[in-house]
NUSELUM-490367 format. One record per residue (C-alpha): residue number from 1; residue in one letter; y, x, z. Coordinates in steps of 0.25 Angstrom, whole numbers. Layout:
BEGIN
n:NUM, res:A, yy:Y, xx:X, zz:Z
...
***
This chain:
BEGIN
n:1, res:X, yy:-469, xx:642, zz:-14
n:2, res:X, yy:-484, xx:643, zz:-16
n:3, res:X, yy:-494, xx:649, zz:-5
n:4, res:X, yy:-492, xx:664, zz:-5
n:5, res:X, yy:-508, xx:666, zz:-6
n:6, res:X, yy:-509, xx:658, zz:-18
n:7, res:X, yy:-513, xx:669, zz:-28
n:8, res:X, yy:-517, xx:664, zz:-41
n:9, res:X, yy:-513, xx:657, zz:-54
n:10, res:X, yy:-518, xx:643, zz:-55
n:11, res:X, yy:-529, xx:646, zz:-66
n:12, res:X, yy:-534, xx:656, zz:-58
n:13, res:X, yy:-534, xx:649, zz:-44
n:14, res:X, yy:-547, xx:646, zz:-36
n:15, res:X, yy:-538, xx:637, zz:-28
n:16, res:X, yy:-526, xx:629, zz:-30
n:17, res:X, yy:-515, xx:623, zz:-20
n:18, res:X, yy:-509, xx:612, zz:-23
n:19, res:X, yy:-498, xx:604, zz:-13
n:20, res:X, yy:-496, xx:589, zz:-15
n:21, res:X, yy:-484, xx:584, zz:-5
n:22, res:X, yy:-488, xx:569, zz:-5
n:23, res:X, yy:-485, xx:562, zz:7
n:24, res:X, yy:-479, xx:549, zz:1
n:25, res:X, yy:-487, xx:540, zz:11
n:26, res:X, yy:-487, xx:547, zz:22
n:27, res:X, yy:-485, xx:537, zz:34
n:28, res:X, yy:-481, xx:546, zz:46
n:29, res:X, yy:-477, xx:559, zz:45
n:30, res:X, yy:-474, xx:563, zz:30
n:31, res:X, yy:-469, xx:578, zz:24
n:32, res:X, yy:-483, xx:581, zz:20
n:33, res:X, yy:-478, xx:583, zz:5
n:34, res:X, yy:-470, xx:595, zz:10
n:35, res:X, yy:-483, xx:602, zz:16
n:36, res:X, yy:-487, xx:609, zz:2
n:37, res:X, yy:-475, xx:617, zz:3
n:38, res:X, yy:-474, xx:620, zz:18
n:39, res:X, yy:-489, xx:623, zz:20
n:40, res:X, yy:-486, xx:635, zz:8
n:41, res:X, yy:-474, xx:640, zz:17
n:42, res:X, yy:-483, xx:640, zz:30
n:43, res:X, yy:-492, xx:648, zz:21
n:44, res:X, yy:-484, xx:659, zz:21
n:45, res:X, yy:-489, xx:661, zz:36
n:46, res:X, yy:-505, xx:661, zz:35
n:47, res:X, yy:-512, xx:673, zz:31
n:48, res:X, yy:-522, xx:672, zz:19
n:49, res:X, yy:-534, xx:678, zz:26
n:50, res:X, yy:-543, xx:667, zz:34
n:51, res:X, yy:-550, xx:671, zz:47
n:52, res:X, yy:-559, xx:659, zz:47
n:53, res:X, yy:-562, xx:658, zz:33
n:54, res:X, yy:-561, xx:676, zz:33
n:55, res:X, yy:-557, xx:675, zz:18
n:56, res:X, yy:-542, xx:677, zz:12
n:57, res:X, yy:-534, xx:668, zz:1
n:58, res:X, yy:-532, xx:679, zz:-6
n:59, res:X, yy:-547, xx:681, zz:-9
n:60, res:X, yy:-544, xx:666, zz:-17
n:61, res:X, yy:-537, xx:663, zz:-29
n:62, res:X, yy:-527, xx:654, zz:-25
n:63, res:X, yy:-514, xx:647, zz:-32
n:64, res:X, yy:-505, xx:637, zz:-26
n:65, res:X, yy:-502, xx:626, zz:-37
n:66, res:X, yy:-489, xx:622, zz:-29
n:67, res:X, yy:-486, xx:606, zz:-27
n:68, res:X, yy:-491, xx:595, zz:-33
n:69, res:X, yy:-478, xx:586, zz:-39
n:70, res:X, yy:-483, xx:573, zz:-40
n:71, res:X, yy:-473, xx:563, zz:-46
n:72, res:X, yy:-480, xx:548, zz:-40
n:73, res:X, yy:-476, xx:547, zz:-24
n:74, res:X, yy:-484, xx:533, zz:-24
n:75, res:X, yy:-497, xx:535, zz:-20
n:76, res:X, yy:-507, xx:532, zz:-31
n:77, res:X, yy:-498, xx:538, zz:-42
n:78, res:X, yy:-497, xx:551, zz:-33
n:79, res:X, yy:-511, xx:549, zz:-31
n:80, res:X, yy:-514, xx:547, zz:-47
n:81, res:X, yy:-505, xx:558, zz:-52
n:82, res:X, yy:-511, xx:568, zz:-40
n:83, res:X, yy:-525, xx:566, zz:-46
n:84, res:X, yy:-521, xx:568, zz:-59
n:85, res:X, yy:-515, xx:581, zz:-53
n:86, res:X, yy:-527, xx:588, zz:-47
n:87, res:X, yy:-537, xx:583, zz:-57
n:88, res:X, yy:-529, xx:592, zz:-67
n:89, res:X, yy:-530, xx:605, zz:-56
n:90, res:X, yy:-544, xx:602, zz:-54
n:91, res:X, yy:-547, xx:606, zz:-67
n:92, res:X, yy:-545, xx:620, zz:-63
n:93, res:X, yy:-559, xx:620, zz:-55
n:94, res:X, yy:-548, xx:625, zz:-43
n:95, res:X, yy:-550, xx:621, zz:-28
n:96, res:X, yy:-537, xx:613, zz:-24
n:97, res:X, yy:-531, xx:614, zz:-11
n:98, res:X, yy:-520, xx:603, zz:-12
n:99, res:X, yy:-510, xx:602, zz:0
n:100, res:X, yy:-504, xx:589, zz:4
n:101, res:X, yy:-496, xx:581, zz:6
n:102, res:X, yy:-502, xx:570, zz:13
n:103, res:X, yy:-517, xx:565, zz:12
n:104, res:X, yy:-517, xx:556, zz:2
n:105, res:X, yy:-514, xx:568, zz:-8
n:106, res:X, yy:-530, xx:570, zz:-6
n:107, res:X, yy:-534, xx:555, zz:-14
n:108, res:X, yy:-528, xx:561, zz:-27
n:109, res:X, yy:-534, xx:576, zz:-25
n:110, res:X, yy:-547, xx:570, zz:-22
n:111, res:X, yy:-548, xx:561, zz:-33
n:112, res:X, yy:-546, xx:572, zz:-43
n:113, res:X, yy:-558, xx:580, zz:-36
n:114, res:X, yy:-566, xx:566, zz:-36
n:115, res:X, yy:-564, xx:565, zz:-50
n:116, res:X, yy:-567, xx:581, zz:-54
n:117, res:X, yy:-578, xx:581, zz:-41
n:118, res:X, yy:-587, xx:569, zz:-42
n:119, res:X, yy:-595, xx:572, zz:-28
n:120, res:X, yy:-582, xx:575, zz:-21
n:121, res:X, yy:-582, xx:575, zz:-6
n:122, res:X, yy:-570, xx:576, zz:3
n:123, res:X, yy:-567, xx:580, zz:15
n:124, res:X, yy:-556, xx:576, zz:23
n:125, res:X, yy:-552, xx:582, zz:38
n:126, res:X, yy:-542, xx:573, zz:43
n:127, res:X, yy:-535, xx:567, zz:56
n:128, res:X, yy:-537, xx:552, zz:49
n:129, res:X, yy:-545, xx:543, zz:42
n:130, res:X, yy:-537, xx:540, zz:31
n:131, res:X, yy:-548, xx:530, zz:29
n:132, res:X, yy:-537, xx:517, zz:27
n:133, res:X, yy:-538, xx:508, zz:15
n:134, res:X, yy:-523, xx:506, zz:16
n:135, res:X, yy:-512, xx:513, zz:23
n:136, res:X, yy:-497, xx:507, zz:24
n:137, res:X, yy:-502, xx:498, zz:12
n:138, res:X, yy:-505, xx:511, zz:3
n:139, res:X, yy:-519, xx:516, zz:-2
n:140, res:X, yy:-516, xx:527, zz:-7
n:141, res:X, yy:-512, xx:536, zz:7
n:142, res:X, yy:-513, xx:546, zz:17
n:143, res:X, yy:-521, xx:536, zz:27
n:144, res:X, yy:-530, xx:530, zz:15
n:145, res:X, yy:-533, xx:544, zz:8
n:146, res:X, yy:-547, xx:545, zz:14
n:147, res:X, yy:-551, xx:531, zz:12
n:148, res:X, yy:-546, xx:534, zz:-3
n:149, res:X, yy:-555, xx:546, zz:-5
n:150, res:X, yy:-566, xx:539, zz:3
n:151, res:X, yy:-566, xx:530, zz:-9
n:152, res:X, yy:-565, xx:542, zz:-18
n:153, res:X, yy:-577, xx:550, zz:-15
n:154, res:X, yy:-585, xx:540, zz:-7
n:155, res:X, yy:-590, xx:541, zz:8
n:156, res:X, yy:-598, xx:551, zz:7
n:157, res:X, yy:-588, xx:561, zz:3
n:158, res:X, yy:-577, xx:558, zz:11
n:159, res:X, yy:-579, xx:567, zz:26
n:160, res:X, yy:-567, xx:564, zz:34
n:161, res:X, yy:-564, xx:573, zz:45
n:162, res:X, yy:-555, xx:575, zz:59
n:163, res:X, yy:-551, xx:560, zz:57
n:164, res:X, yy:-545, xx:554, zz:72
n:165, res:X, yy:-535, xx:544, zz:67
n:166, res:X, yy:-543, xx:534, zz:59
n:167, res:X, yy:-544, xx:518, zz:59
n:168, res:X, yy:-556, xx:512, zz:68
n:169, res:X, yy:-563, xx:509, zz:52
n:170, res:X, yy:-563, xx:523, zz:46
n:171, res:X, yy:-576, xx:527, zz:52
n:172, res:X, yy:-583, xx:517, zz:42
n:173, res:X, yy:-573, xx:520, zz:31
n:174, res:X, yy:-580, xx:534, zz:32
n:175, res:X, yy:-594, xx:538, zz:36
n:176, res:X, yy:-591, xx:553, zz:36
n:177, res:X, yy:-576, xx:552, zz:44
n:178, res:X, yy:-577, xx:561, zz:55
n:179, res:X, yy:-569, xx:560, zz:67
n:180, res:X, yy:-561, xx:571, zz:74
n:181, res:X, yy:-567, xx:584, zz:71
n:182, res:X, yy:-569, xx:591, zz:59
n:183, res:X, yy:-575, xx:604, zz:59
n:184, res:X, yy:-589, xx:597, zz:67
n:185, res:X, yy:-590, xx:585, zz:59
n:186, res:X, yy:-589, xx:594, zz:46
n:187, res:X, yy:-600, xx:601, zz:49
n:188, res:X, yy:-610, xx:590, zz:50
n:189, res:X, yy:-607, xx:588, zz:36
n:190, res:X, yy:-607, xx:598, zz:27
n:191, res:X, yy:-618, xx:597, zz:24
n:192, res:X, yy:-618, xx:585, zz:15
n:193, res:X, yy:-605, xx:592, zz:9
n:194, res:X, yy:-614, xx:603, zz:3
n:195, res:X, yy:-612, xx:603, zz:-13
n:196, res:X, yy:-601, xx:594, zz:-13
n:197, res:X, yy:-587, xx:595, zz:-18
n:198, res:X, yy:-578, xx:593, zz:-6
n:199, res:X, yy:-563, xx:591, zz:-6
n:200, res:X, yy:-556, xx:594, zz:9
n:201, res:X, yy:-544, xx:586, zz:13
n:202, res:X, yy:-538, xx:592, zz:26
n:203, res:X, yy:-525, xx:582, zz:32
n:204, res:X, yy:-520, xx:591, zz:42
n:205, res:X, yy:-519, xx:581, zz:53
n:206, res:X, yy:-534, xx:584, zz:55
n:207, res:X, yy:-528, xx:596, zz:64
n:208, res:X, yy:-522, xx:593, zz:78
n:209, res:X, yy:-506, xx:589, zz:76
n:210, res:X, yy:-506, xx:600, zz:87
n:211, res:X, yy:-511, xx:609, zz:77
n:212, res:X, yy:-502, xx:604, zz:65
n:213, res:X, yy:-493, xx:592, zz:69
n:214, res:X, yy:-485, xx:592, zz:57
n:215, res:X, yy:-495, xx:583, zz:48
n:216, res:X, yy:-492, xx:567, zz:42
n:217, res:X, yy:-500, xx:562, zz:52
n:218, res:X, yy:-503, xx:567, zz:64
n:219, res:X, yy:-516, xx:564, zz:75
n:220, res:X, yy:-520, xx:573, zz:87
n:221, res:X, yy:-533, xx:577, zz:90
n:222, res:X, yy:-535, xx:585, zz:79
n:223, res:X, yy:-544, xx:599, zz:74
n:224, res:X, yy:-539, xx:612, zz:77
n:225, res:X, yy:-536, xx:623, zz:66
n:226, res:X, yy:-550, xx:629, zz:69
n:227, res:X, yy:-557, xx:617, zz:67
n:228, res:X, yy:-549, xx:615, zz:55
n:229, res:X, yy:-555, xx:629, zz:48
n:230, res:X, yy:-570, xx:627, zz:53
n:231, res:X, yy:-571, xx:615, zz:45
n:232, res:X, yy:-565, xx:622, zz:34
n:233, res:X, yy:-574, xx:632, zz:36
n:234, res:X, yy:-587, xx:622, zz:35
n:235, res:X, yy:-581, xx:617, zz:21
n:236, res:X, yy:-581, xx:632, zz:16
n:237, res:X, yy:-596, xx:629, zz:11
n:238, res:X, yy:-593, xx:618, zz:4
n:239, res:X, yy:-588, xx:616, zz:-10
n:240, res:X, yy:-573, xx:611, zz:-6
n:241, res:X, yy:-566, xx:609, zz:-20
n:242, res:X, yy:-553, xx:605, zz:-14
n:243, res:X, yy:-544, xx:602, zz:-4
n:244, res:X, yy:-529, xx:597, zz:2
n:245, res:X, yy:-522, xx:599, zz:15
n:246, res:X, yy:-513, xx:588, zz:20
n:247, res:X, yy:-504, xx:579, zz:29
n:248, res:X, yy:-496, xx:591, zz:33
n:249, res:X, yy:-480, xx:587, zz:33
n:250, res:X, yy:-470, xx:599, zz:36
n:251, res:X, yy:-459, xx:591, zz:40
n:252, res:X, yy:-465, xx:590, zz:53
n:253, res:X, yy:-464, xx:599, zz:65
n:254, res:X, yy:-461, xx:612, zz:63
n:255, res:X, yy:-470, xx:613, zz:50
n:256, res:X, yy:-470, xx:629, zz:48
n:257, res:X, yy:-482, xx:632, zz:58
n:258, res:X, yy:-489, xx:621, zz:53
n:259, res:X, yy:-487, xx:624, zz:39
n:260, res:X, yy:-493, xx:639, zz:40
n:261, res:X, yy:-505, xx:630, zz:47
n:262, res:X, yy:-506, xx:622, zz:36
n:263, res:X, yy:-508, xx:635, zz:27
n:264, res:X, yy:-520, xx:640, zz:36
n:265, res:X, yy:-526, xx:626, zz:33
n:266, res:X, yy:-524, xx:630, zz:17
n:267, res:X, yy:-529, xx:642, zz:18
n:268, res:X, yy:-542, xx:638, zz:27
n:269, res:X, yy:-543, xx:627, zz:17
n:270, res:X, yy:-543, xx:636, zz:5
n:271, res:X, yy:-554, xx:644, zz:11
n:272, res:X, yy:-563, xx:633, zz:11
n:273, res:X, yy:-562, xx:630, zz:-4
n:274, res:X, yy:-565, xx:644, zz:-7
***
């Protein structure tokens, strides 16, 4: 099934959906491959109409792409044959909104933007780090993603925010990692975002597991919903070319609610690139 707002044709898109269901080195909890389809399902629940953006998704043409059927499970040949992949639909001068899957679906996204977006910056609001070198003796992983595209795009265009699980070295793996909040710590910079290109990375454990439970890996003390859309809403001036939502996994809890949530997230998201 596709997203019942998605209301165009792929030439005549301003915004395409894509779901990419990797989770193949997922350490704790995995099922986030199945969170494309369930996320369309919750959905069917949301109205289109925004109250904190006060705009509709009808007012944008949208068209849901479907999934993503990658063929390599190994991580750097899935990471290869994704890059490849979204090179092609970034031809089409489309913002992308690519739904994970776990987090290490953003390396290869990212790298295609890299490649057609020389002065990329990226932004990541998170629960961890996913500043390791190595994790569980892979590179190429949800808990290196970061450390990955921190050698991507560089220092100064990696912003990492909400992190609270993290290694006792990550604060000088990263000048610009921001611990707990997002919303606040956002604000102080965007001014030096100002005529950048920006890619947004949102890994769903940045909210409180009170809030959504049901992602890969779980920590407490995270951002409420509300906190969640005023940092959208500061990235609404900005030039955001493209985006993923990750780390959510169905199979846990009664996933249903928290899919429909998921959903609001998509839509909020969407907003923003537009």
């Amino acid at each position: 099934m596709a997203f019942y707002f998605a209301n165009s044709n792929e030439k005549e898109a301003e915004i395409l959906i894509l779901g990419i269901g990797y989770d193949r080195t997922s350490s704790f909890l995995a099922g986030s491959r199945f969170a494309p389809n369930l996320i369309r399902e919750g959905a069917e629940n949301i109205e289109t109409y925004s109250p904190y953006f006060k705009r509709d998704l009808s007012e944008l043409k949208i068209c849901d792409l479907g999934n993503f059927y990658f063929q390599k499970e190994k991580p750097e040949e899935f990471i290869s044959e994704t890059k490849n992949f979204i090179k092609h639909l970034l031809k089409e001068k489309k913002k992308l909104v690519i739904l994970g899957g776990e987090h290490t679906i953003s390396l290869p996204v990212i790298m295609a933007f890299k490649e057609y977006y020389e002065d990329l910056s990226v932004i990541i609001f998170d629960a961890h780090s996913d500043l390791r070198e190595e994790f569980l003796g892979e590179r190429f992983c949800h808990a290196t993603v970061a450390k990955r595209i921190l050698e991507l795009v560089g220092e100064d265009n990696l912003y990492q925010f909400g992190i609270r699980s993290l290694t006792k070295d990550c604060l000088k793996k990263n000048k610009n990692l921001f611990l707990f909040d997002v919303a606040r710590s956002l604000k102080k910079v965007t001014k030096f975002l100002k005529n950048k290109k920006i890619y947004l990375s949102l890994d769903l454990d940045v909210l409180d597991m009170g809030l959504l439970p049901a992602v890969q890996t779980p920590v407490p003390g995270g951002i409420n919903f509300s906190e969640l859309v005023t940092a959208l809403q500061l990235l609404k001036n900005l030039e955001i070319v493209g985006a993923d939502i990750v780390e959510f996994s169905p199979l846990l809890n009664h996933s249903f609610p928290y899919a429909s949530l998921c959903a609001e997230i998509l839509r909020e998201v969407i907003l923003t690139l537009k």
